[in-house]
Every structure is written in C-alpha cells, then in structure tokens.
DRENBADO-746683 format. One record per residue (C-alpha): residue in three letters; residue number from 1; x, y, z. Coordinates in pm, whole numbers, plus 50000, padded with zeros to 5 digits. Layout:
N
+------+-----+-------+-------+-------+
: type : seq :     X :     Y :     Z :
+------+-----+-------+-------+-------+
:  ALA : NUM :     X :     Y :     Z :
...
+------+-----+-------+-------+-------+
This chain:
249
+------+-----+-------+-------+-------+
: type : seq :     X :     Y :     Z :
+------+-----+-------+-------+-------+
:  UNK :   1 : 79095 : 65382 : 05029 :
:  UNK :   2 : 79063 : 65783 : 05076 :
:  UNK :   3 : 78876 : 65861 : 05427 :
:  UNK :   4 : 78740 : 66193 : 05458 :
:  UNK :   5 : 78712 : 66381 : 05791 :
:  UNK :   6 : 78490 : 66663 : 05791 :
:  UNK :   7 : 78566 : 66888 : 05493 :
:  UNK :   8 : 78914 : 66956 : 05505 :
:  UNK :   9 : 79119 : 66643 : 05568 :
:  UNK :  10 : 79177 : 66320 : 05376 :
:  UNK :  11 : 79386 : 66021 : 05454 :
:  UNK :  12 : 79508 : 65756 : 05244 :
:  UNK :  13 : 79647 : 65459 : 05449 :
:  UNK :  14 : 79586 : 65320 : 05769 :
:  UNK :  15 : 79881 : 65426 : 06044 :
:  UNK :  16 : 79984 : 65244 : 06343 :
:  UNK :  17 : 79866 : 65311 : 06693 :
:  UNK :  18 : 79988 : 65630 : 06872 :
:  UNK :  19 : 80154 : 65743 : 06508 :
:  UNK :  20 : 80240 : 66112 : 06496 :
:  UNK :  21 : 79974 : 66264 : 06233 :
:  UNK :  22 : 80206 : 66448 : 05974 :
:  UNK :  23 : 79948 : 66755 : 05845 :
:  UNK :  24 : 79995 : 66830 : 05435 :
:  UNK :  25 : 79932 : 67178 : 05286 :
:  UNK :  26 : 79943 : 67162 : 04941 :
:  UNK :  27 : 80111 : 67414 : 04731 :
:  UNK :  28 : 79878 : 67677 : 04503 :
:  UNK :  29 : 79660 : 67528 : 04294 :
:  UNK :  30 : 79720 : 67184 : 04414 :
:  UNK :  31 : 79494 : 66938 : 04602 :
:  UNK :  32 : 79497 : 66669 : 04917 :
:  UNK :  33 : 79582 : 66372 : 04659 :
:  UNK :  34 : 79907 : 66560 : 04570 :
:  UNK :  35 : 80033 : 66357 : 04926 :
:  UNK :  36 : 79912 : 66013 : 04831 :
:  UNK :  37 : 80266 : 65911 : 04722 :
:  UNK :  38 : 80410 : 66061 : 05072 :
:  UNK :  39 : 80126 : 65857 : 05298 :
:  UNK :  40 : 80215 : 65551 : 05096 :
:  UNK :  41 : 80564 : 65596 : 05176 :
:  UNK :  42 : 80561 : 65683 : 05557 :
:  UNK :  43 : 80277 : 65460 : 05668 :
:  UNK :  44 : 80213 : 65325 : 05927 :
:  UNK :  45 : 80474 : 65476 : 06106 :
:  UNK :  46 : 80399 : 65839 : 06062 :
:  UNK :  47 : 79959 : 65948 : 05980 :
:  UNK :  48 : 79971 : 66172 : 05696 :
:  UNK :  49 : 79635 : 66396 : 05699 :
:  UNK :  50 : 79665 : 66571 : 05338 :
:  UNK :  51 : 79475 : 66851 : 05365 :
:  UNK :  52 : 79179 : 66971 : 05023 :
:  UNK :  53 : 79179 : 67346 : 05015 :
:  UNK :  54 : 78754 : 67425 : 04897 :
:  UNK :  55 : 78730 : 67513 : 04520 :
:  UNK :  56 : 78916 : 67178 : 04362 :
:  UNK :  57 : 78830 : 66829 : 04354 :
:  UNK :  58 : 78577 : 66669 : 04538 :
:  UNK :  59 : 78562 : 67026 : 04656 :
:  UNK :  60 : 78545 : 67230 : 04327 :
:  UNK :  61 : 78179 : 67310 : 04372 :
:  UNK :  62 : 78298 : 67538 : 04694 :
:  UNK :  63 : 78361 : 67922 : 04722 :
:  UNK :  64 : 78777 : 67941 : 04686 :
:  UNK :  65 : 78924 : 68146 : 04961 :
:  UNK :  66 : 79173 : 68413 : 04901 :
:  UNK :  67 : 79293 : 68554 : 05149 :
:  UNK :  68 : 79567 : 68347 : 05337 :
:  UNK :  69 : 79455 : 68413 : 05709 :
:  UNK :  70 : 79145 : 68322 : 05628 :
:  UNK :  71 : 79207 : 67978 : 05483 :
:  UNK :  72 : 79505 : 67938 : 05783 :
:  UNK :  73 : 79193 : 68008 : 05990 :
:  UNK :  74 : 78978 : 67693 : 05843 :
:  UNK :  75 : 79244 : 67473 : 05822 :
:  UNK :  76 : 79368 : 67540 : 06208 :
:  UNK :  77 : 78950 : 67475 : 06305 :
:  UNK :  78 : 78982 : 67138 : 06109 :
:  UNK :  79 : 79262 : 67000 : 06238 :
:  UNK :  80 : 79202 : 67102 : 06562 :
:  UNK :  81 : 78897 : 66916 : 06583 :
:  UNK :  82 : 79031 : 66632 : 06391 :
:  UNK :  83 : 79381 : 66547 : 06476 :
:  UNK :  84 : 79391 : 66454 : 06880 :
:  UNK :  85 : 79735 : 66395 : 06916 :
:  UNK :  86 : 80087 : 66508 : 06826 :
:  UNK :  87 : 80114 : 66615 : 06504 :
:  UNK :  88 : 80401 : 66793 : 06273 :
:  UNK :  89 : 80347 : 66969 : 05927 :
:  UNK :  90 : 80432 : 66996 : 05564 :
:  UNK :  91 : 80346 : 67220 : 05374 :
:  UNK :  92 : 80486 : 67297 : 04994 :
:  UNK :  93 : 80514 : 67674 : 04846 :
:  UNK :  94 : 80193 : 67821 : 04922 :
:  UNK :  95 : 80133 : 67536 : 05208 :
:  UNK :  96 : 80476 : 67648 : 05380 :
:  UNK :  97 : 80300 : 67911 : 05513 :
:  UNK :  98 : 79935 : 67804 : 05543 :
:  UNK :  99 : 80131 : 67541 : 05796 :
:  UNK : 100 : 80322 : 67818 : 05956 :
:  UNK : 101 : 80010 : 68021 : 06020 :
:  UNK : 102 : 79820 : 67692 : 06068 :
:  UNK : 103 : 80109 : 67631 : 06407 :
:  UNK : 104 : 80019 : 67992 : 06535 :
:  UNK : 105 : 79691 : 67971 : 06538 :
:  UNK : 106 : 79660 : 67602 : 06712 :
:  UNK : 107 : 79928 : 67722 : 07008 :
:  UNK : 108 : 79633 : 68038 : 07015 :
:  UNK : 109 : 79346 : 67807 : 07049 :
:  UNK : 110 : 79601 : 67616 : 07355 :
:  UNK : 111 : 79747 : 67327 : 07151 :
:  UNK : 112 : 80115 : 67308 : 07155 :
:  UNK : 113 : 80330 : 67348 : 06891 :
:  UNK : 114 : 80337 : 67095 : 06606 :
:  UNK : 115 : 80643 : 66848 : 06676 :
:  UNK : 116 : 80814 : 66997 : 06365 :
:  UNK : 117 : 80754 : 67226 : 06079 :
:  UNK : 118 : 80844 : 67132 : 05752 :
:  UNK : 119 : 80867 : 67429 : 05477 :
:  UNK : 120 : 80918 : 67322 : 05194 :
:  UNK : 121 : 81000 : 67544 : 04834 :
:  UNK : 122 : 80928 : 67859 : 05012 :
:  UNK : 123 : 81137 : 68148 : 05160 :
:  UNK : 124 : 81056 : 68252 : 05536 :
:  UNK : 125 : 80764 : 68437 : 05567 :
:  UNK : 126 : 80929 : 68766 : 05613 :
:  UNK : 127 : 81105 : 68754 : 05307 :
:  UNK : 128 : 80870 : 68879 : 05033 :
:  UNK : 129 : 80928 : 68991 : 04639 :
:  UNK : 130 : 80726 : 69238 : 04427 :
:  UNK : 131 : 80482 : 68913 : 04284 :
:  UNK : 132 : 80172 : 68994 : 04113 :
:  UNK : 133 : 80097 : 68629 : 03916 :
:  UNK : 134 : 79745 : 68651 : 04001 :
:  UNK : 135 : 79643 : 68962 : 03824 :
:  UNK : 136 : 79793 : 68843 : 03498 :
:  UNK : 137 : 79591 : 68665 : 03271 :
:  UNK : 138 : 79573 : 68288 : 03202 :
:  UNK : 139 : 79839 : 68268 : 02968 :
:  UNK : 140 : 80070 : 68479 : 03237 :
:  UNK : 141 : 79978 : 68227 : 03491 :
:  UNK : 142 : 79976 : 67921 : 03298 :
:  UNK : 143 : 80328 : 68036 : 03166 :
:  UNK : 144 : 80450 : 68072 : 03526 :
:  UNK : 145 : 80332 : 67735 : 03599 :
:  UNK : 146 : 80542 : 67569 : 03307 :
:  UNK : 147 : 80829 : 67739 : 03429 :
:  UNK : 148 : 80811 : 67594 : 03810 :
:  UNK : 149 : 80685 : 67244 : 03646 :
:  UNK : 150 : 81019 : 67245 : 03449 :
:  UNK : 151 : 81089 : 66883 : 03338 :
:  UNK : 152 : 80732 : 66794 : 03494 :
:  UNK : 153 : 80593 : 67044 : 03231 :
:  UNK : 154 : 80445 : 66748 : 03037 :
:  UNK : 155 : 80162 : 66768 : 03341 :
:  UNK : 156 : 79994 : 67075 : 03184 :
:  UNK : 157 : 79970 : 66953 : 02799 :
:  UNK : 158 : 79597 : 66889 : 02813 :
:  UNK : 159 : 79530 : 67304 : 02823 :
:  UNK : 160 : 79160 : 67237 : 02840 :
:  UNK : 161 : 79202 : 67047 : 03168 :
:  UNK : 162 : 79456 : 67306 : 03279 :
:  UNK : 163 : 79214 : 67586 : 03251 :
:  UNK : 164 : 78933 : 67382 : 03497 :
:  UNK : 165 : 79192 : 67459 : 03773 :
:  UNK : 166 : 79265 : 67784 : 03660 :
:  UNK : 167 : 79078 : 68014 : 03882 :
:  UNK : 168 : 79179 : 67770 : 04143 :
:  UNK : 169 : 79545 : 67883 : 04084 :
:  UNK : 170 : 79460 : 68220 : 04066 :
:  UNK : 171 : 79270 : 68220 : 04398 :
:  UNK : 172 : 79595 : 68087 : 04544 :
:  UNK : 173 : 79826 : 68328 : 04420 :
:  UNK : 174 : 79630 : 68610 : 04540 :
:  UNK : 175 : 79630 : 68448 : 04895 :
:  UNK : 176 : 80049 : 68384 : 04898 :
:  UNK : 177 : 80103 : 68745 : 04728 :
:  UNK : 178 : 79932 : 68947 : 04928 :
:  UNK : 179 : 80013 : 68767 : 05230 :
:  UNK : 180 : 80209 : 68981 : 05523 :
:  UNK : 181 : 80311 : 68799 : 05829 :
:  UNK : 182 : 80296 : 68906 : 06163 :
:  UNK : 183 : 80629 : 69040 : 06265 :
:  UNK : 184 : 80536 : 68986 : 06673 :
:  UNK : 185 : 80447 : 68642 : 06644 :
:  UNK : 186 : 80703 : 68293 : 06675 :
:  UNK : 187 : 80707 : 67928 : 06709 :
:  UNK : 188 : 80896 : 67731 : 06941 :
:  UNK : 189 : 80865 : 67430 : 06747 :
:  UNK : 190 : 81178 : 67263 : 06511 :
:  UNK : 191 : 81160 : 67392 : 06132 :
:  UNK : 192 : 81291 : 67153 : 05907 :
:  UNK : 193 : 81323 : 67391 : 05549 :
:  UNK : 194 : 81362 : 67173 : 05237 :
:  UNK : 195 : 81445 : 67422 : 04897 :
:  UNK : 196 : 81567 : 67304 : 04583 :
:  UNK : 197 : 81904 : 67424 : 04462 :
:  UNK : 198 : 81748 : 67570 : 04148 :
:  UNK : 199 : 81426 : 67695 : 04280 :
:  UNK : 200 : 81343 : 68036 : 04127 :
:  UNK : 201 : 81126 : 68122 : 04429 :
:  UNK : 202 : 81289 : 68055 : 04722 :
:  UNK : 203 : 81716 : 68141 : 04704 :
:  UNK : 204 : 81939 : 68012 : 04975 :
:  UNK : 205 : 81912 : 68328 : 05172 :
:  UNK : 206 : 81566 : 68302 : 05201 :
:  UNK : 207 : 81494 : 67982 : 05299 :
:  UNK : 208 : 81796 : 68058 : 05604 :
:  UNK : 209 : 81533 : 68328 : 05682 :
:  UNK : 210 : 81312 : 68117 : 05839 :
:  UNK : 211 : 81525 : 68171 : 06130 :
:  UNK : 212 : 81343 : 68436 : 06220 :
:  UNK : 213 : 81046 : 68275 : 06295 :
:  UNK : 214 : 81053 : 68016 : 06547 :
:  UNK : 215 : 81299 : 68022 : 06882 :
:  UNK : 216 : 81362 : 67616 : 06817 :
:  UNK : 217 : 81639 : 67525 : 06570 :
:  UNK : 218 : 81621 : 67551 : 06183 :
:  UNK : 219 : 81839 : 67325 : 05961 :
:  UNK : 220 : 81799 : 67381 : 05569 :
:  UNK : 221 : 81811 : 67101 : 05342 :
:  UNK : 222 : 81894 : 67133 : 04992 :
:  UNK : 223 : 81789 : 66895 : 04709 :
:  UNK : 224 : 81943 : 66919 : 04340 :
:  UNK : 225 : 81632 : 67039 : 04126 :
:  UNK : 226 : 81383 : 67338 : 04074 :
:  UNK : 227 : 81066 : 67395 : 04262 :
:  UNK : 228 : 80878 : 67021 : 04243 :
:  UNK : 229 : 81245 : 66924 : 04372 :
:  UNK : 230 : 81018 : 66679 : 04640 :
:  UNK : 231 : 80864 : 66498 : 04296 :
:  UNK : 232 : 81216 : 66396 : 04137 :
:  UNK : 233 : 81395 : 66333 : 04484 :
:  UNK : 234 : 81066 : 66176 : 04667 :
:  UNK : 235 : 81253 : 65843 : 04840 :
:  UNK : 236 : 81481 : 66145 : 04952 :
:  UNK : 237 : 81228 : 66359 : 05086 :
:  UNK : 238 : 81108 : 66079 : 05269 :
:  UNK : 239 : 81424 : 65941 : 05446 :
:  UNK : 240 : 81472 : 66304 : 05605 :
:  UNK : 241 : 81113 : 66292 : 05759 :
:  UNK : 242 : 81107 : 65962 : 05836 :
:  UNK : 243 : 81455 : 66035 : 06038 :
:  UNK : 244 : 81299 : 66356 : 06204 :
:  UNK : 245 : 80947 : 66183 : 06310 :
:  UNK : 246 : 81061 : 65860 : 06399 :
:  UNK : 247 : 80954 : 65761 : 06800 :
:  UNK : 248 : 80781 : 66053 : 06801 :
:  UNK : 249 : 80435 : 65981 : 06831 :
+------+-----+-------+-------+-------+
C-alpha cells in the first residue's frame, strides 16, 4: 500500500523502528514507483522514501521543473520536513545529482550529512559533456532512450504511451544538461558510486570523479551491463546497500 507524504514522497512498505530512511531520486523521466522493487527488497530494515518529481503520475497534472537547483530545492524542503531521522540517498542518472544537491542543501538548512550517498549511472558532477538531448525532437529523444534501455528496450514499444511522458523527459534533460555544479561546495558524507561497465554516460574515469566532491571516502562499484545495469543486477544492487546501511539507523 503506497503512502503519500506531502507532495513529494511515497513509500511502499512498512520499515522497522529506528530504520535509516534510504531517499530515491529517480532518473529523467522516471517516477517514485520506479523504487517499489528496491523498498520491497530492503524492508524493514532500511525505509525507502522514493521520491515523484511534479509533471508524471499521480503528479502529471503539475508544472514540470527544469532547472536542476530548483527541483534540488523542493526536494531538500520535502524531505526535510518529512524524514526526522538519519537518512542516506540514491539517486539514478539524473537523481545522482538531484541527491547530491539534495545533501548540500539539507547540511545548509543545519541537518547533517546523509549517512551515505549513493550515485548511481552518473559521472561526478564536475565532469560534464557537450549534451543537448532536450532540444532535439521526439524522435531524437525517444531514440536516445532506446539506446540507454538496451535489452529493456521492449519498455517503450507502446509509442503512444511513450509520447504521454515525453515532455516529462524532455523537462529532465534540460535540468541534467544545463546543470553546473558549484565548484566551492563538498560533502563529508561516504559516496558509494555504482556505474555499469557498459554505460555510455558515465566511463570509469568519471564515475572516480566523484572524488572530488565529498572529503569522506568514495569506493566505485562496477556492475556488468549498460545504463539500467541496477534493473538486470537488482538482488546485486541490493546486497551492496544492504551491507553499507546495515545498524545504521
């Protein structure tokens, strides 16, 4: 049974007493339910709070936002009021960095850093490409999204349902492309990076970057597979948090 707090957060399955809340960011274009296999998996021993970006969903209805800062603003102000207690993040792609800008703006409001920070499928947030998805036109994008789906591809057959969350993707893209970090601010925190070995957007070197941006240590973790690496390795995925969250709370 989905419980929605406010807005922005929705959780799936009830978690055990003093649990450390896990916050999900999903990647662009996706939605809070992407986590619903994850929160099955971890609870009750780790809260996962899967965060619904406005503009899809039970949300579609909703102005989309973006501009990255911005939406890192709204999510920080939800889970601030929301989420109490200790709480780590994951975010995929796009949500890498919502999460990372998410963990800045908490410490700024006086909440400590999140326990960990996962980033997952994205290079640090320093290391940026000449991308410009978002002002191509729907077959451009919906191309780029069969490439990243690779053998999940079979996802975007129905093309008129594909289109509903078009604008949605676009929105997104414009938010991660145009995104520039801020080259004075840190964490302290832990940053667990997860990257597939084939993932066109994120090479070795990249996801090594994240280095840069915390002063607490930063293992990489590398999964056979392209982007959606966490969909075909998922039992995976969840043994390594499951190992890093454990006791915890």
């Amino acid at each position: 049974m989905t419980t929605v707090t406010g807005d922005w957060i929705r959780t799936f399955h009830p978690a055990a007493p003093g649990a450390v809340t896990l916050v999900c960011l999903p990647h662009a274009g996706g939605a809070a339910s992407f986590w619903f296999p994850l929160s099955r998996a971890l609870a009750p021993g780790v809260a996962v709070a899967a965060v619904q970006y406005p503009g899809r969903q039970d949300r579609h209805r909703e102005p989309l936002i973006s501009e990255l800062g911005v939406l890192a603003d709204r999510v920080a102000e939800a889970v601030a009021a929301s989420v109490p207690g200790p709480l780590a993040l994951f975010g995929h792609s796009m949500g890498a960095v919502v999460g990372y800008e998410v963990a800045l703006r908490l410490r700024a409001a006086g909440r400590p850093d999140p326990v960990m920070l996962f980033a997952s499928g994205r290079r640090a947030p320093s290391c940026y490409r000449a991308e410009d998805v978002h002002r191509g036109d729907d077959n451009r994008i919906l191309s780029v999204l069969r490439e990243l789906a690779g053998t999940h591809a079979d996802l975007l057959a129905n093309e008129e349902v594909t289109r509903l969350v078009l604008p949605s993707v676009r929105s997104d893209y414009q938010a991660v492309e145009t995104y520039r970090h801020d080259p004075a601010a840190s964490l302290t925190c832990p940053v667990t990076v997860l990257t597939g070995s084939a993932d066109p957007l994120t090479s070795a070197a990249e996801a090594v970057g994240w280095q840069r941006h915390t002063t607490g240590p930063v293992e990489v973790l590398t999964f056979p597979g392209g982007h959606f690496f966490l969909v075909d390795h998922a039992q995976a995925v969840v043994d390594e948090v499951h190992a890093r969250l454990d006791g915890r709370g």
